[in-house]
N, C-alpha and C positions, 0 to 999 in steps of 0.2 A: 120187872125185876131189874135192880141197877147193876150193873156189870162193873168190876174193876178198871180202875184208869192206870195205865202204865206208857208214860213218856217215853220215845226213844227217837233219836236226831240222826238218820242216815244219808249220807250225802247222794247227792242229784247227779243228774238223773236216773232213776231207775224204775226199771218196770215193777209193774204193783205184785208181779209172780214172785222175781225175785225179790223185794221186802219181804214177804211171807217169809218164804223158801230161808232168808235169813233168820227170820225172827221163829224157825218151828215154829210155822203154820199152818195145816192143810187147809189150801185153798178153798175145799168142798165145803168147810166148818165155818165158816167168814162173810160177809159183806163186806164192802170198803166202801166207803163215800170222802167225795170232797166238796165239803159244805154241803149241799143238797142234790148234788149229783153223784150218784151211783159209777162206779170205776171197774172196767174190764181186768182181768191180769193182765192184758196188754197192754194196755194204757200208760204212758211213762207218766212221774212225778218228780217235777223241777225240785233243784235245791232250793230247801227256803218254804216250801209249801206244807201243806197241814194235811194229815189225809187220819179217819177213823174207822179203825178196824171193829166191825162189832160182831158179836159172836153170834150164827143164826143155832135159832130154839126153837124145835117143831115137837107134837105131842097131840094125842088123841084125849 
């Protein structure tokens, strides 16, 4: 199922919680990866770097 693409440019560093936390996110609804690594909320993201937020989908 393809998910909506929404750009947004937040300056560095900061931790992957607060992105969320900014962008109303709950972190529980989310993955984050950058490029093919997977990203803690702790984890900080330099200025200038790419991170994708994708939405997790579970169902019976």
């Amino acid at each position: 199922m393809p998910q909506k693409k929404k750009e947004m440019e937040v300056p560095g560093p900061r931790r992957v919680a607060d992105i969320l936390a900014d962008a109303g996110i709950r972190p529980t609804t989310v993955i984050v990866t950058q490029g093919r690594k997977l990203l803690t909320k702790d984890q900080r993201v330099e200025d200038g770097e790419t991170i994708e937020i994708l939405s997790v989908v579970s169902g019976g």
